[in-house]
N, CA, C and O atoms as a GROMACS GRO file, in nm:
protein
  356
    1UNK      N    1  -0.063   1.058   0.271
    1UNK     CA    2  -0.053   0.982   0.149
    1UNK      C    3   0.029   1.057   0.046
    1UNK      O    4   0.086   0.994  -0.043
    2UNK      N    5   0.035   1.161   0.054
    2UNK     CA    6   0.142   1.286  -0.016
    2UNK      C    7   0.235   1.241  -0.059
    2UNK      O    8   0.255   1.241  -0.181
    3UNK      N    9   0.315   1.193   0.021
    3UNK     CA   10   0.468   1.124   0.057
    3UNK      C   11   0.489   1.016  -0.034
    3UNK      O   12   0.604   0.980  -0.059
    4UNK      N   13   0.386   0.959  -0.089
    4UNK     CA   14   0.384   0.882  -0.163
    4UNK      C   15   0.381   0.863  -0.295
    4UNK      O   16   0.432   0.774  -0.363
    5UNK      N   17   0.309   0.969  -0.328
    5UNK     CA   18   0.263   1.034  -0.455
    5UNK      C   19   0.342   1.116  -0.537
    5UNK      O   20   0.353   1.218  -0.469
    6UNK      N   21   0.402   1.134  -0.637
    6UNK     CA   22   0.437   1.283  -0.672
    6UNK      C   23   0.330   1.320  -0.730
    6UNK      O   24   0.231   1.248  -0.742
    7UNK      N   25   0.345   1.463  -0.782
    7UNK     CA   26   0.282   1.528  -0.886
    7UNK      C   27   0.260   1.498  -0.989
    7UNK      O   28   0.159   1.540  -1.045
    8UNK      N   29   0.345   1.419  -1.046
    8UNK     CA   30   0.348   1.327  -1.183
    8UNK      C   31   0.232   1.209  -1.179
    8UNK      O   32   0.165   1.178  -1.278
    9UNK      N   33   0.221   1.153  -1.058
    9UNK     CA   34   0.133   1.048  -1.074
    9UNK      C   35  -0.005   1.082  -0.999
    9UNK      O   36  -0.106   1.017  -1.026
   10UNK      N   37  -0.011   1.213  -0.877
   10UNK     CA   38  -0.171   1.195  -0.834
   10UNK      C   39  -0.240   1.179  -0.886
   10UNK      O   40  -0.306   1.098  -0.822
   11UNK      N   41  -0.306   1.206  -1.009
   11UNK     CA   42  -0.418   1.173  -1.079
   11UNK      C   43  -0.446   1.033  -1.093
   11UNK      O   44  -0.560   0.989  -1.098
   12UNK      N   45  -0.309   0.941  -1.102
   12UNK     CA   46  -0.351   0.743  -1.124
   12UNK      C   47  -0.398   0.776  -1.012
   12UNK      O   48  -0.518   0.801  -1.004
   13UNK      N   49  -0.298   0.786  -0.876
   13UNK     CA   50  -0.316   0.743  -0.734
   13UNK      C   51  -0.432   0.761  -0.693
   13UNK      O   52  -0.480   0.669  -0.626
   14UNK      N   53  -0.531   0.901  -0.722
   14UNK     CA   54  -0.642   0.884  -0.632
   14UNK      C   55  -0.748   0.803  -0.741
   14UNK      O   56  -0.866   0.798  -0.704
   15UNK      N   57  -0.725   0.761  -0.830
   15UNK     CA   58  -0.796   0.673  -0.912
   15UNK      C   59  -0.775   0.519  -0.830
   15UNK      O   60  -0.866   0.436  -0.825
   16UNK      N   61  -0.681   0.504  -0.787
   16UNK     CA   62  -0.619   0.352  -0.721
   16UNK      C   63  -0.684   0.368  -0.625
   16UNK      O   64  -0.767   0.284  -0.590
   17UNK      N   65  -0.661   0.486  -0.556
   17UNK     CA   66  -0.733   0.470  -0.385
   17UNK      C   67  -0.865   0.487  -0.364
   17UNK      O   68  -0.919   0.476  -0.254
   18UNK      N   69  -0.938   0.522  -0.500
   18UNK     CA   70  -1.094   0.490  -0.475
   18UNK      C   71  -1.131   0.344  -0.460
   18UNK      O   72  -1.218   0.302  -0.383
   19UNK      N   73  -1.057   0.273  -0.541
   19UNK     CA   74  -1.080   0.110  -0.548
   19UNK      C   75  -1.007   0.076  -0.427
   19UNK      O   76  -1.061  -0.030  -0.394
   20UNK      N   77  -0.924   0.099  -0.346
   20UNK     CA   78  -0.878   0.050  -0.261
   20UNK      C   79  -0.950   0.063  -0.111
   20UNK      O   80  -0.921  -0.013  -0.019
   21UNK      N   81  -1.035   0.157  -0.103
   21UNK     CA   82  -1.047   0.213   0.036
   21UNK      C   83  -1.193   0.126   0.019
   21UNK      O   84  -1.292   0.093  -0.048
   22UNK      N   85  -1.068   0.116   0.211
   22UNK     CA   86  -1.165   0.019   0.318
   22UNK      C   87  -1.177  -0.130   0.205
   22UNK      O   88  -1.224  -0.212   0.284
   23UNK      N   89  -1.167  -0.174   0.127
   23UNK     CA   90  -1.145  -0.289   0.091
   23UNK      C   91  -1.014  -0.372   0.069
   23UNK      O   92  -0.924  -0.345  -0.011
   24UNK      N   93  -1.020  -0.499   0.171
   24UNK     CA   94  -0.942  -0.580   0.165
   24UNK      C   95  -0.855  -0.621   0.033
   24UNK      O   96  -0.919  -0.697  -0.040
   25UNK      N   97  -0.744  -0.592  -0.008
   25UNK     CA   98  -0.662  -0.661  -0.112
   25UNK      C   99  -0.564  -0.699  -0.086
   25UNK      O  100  -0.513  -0.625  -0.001
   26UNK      N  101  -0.454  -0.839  -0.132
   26UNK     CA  102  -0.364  -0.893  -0.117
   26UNK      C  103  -0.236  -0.816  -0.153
   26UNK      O  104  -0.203  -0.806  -0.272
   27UNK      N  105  -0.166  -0.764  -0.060
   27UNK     CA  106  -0.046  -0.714  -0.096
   27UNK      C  107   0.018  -0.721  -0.201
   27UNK      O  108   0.087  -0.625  -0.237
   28UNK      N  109   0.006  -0.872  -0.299
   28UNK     CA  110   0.101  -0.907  -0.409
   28UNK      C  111  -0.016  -0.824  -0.536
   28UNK      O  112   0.023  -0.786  -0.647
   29UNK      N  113  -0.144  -0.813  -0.490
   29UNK     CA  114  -0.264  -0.766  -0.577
   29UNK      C  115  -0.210  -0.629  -0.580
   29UNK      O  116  -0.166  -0.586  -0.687
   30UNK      N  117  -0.208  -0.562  -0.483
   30UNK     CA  118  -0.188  -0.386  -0.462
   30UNK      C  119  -0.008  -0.349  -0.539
   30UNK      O  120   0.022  -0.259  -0.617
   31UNK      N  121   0.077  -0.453  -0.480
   31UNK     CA  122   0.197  -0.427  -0.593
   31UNK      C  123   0.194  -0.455  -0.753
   31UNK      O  124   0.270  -0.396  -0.830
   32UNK      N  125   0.088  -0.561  -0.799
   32UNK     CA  126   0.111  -0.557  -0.945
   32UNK      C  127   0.054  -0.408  -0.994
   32UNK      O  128   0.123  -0.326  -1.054
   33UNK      N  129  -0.084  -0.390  -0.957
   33UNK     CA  130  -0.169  -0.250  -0.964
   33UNK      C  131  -0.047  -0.138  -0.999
   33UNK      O  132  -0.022  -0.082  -1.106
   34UNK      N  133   0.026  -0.125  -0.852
   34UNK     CA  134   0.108  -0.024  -0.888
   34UNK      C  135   0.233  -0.039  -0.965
   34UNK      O  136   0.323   0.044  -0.962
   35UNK      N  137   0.234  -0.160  -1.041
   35UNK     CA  138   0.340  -0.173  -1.129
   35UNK      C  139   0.328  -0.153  -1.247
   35UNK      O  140   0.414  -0.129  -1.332
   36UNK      N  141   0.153  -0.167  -1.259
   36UNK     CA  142   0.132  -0.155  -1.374
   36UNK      C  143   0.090   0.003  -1.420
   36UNK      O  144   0.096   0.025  -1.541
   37UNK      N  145   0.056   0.094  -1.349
   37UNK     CA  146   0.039   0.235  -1.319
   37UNK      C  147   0.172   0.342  -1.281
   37UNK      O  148   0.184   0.462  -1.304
   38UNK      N  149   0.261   0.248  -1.217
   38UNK     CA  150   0.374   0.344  -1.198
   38UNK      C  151   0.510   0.222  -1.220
   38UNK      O  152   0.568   0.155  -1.135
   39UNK      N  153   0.524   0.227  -1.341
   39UNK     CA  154   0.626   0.155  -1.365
   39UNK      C  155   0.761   0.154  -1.321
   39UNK      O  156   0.831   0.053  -1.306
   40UNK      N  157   0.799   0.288  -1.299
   40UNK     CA  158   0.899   0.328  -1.266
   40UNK      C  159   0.931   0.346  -1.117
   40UNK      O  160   1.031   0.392  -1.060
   41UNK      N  161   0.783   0.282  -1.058
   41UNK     CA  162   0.815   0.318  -0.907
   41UNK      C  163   0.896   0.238  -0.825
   41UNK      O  164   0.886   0.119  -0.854
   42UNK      N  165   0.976   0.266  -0.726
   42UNK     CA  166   1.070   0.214  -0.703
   42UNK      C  167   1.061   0.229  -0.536
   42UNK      O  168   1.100   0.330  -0.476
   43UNK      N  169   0.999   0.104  -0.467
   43UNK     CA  170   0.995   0.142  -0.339
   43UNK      C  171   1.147   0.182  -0.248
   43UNK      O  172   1.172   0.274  -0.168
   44UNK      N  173   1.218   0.086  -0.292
   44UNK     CA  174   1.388   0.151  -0.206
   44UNK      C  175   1.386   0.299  -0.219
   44UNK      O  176   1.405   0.372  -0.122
   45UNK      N  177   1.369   0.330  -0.303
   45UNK     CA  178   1.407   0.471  -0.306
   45UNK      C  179   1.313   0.567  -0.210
   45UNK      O  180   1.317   0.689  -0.222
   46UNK      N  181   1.218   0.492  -0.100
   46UNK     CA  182   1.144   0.574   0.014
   46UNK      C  183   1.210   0.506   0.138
   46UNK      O  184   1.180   0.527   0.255
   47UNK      N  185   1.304   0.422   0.092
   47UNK     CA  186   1.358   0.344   0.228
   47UNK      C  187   1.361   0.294   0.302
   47UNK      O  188   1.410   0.302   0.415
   48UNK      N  189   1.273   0.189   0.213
   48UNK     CA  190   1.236   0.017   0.248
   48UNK      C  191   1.249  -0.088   0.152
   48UNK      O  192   1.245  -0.083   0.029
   49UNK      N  193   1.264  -0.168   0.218
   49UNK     CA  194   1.283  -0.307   0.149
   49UNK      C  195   1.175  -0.324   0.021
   49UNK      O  196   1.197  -0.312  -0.100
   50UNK      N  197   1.078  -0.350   0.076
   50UNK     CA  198   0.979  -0.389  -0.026
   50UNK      C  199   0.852  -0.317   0.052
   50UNK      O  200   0.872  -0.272   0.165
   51UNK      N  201   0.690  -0.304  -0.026
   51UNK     CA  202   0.612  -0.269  -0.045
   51UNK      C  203   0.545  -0.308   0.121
   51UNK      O  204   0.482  -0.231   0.193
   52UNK      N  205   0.585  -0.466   0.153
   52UNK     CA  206   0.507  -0.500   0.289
   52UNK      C  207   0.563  -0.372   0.405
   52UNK      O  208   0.493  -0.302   0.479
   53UNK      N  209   0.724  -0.374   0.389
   53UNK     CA  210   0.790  -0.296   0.473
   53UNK      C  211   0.691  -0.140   0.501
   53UNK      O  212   0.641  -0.092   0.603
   54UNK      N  213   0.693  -0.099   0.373
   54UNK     CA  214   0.655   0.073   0.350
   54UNK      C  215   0.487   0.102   0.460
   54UNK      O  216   0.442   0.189   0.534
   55UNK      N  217   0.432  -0.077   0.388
   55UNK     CA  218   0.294  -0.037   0.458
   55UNK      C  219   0.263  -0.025   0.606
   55UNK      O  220   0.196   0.047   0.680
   56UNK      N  221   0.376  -0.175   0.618
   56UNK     CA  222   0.305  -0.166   0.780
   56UNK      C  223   0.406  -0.037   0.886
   56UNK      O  224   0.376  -0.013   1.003
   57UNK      N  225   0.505   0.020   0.824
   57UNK     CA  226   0.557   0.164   0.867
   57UNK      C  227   0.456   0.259   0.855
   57UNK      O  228   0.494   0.360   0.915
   58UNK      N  229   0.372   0.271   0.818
   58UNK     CA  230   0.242   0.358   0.804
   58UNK      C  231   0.101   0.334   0.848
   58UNK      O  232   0.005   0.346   0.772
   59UNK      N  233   0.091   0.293   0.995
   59UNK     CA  234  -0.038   0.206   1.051
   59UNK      C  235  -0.142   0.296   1.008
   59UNK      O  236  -0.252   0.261   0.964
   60UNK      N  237  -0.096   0.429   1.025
   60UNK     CA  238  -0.217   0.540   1.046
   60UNK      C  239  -0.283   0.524   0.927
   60UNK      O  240  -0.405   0.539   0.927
   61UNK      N  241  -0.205   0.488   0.790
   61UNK     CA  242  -0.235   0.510   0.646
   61UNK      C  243  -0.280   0.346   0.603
   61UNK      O  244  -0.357   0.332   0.508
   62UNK      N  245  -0.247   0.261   0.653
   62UNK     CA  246  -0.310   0.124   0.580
   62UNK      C  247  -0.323   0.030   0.737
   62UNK      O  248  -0.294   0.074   0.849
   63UNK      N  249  -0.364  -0.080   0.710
   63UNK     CA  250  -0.407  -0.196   0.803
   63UNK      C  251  -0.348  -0.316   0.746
   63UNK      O  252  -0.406  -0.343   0.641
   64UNK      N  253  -0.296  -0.364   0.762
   64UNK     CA  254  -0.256  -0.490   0.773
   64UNK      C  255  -0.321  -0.629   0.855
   64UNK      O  256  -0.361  -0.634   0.972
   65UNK      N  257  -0.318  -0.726   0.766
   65UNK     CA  258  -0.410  -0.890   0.850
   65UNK      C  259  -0.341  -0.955   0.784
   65UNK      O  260  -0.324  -0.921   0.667
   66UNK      N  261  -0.276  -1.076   0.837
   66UNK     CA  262  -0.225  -1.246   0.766
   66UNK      C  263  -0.322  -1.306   0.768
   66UNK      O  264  -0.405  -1.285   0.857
   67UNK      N  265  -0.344  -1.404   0.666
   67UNK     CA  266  -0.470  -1.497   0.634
   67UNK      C  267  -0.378  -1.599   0.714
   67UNK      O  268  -0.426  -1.700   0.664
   68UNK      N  269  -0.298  -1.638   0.785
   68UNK     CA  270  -0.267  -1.694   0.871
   68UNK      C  271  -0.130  -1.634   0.976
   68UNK      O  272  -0.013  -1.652   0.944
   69UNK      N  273  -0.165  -1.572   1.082
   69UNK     CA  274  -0.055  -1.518   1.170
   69UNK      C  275   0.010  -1.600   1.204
   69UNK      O  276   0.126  -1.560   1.194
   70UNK      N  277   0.003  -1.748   1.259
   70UNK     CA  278   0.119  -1.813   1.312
   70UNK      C  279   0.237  -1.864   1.225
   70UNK      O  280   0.348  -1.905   1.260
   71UNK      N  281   0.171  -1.847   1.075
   71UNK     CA  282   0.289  -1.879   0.980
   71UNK      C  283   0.289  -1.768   0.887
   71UNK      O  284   0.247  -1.776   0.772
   72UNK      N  285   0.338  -1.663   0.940
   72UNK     CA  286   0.396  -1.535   0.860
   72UNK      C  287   0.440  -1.555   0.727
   72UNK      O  288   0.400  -1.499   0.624
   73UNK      N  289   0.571  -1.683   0.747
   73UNK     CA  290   0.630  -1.637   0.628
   73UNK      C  291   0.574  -1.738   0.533
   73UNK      O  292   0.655  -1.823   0.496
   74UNK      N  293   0.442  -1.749   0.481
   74UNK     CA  294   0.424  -1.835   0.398
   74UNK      C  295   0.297  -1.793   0.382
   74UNK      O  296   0.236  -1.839   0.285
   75UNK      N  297   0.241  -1.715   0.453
   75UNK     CA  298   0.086  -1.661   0.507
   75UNK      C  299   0.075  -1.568   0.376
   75UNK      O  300   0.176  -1.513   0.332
   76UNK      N  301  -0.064  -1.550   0.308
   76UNK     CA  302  -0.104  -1.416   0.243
   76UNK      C  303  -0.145  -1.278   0.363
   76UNK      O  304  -0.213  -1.284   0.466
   77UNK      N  305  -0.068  -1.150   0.296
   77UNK     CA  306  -0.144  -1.052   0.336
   77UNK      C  307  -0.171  -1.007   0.262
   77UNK      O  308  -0.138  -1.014   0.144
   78UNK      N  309  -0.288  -0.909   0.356
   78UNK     CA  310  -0.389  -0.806   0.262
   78UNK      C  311  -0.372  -0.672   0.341
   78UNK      O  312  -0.310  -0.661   0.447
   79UNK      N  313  -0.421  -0.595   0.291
   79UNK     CA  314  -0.401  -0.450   0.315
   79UNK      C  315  -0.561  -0.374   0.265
   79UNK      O  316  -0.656  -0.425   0.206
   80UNK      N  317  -0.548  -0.282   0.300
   80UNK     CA  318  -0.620  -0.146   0.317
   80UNK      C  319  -0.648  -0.035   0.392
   80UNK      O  320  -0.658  -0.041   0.514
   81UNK      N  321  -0.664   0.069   0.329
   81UNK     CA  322  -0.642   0.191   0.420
   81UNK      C  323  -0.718   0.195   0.501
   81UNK      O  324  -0.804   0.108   0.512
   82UNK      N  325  -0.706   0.324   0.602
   82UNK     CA  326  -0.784   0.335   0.739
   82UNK      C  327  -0.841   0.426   0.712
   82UNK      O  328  -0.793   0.499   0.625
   83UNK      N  329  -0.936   0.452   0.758
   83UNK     CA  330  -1.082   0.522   0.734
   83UNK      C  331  -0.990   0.643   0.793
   83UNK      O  332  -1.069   0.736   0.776
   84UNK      N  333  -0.908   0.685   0.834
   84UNK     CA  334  -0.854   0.844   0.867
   84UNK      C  335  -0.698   0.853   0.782
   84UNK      O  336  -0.605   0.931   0.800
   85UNK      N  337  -0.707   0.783   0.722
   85UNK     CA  338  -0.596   0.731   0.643
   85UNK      C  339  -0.562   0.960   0.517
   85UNK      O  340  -0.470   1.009   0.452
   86UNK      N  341  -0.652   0.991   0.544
   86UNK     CA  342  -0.614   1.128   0.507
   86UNK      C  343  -0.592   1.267   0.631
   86UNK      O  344  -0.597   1.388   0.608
   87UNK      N  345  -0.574   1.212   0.735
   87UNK     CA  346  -0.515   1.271   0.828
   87UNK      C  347  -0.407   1.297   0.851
   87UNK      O  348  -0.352   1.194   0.889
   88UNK      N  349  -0.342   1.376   0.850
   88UNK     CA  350  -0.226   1.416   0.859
   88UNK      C  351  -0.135   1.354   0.990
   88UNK      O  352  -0.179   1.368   1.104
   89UNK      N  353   0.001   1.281   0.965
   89UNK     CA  354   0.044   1.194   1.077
   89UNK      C  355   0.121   1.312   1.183
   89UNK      O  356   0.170   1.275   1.290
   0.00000   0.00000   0.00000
């Protein structure tokens, strides 16, 4: 989760990831959160598209579910971390 974080912001982040762990939230829920906490954050600049991209590149660190899989692109997801989600990849 390091990788994610700088130094500048751990203190929000593990404030975010107490509310986050092991509970289900909607991807568009978990990006306002961090928009509103890290304004300046800028997912391209880790070298992805957007926020869905970053997560599901990181199985070990979050989980991913569509509230409907056969229609992806119209489907809500949700996210949350994995119970080893502080293991080193």
């Amino acid at each position: 989760m390091g990788e994610f974080a700088t130094s500048h912001h751990s203190g929000t982040w593990k404030r975010l990831r107490a509310d986050l762990y092991y509970n289900w939230r909607e991807l568009q829920e978990v990006a306002l959160i961090l928009r509103r906490y890290f304004p300046d954050l800028n997912i391209k600049s880790f070298g992805y598209k957007g926020l869905r991209r970053l997560v599901q590149a990181h199985p070990k660190t979050f989980q991913t579910r569509w509230d409907n899989p056969k229609k992806k692109r119209n489907a809500t997801i949700f996210i949350r971390l994995t119970k080893d989600h502080t293991k080193s990849s």
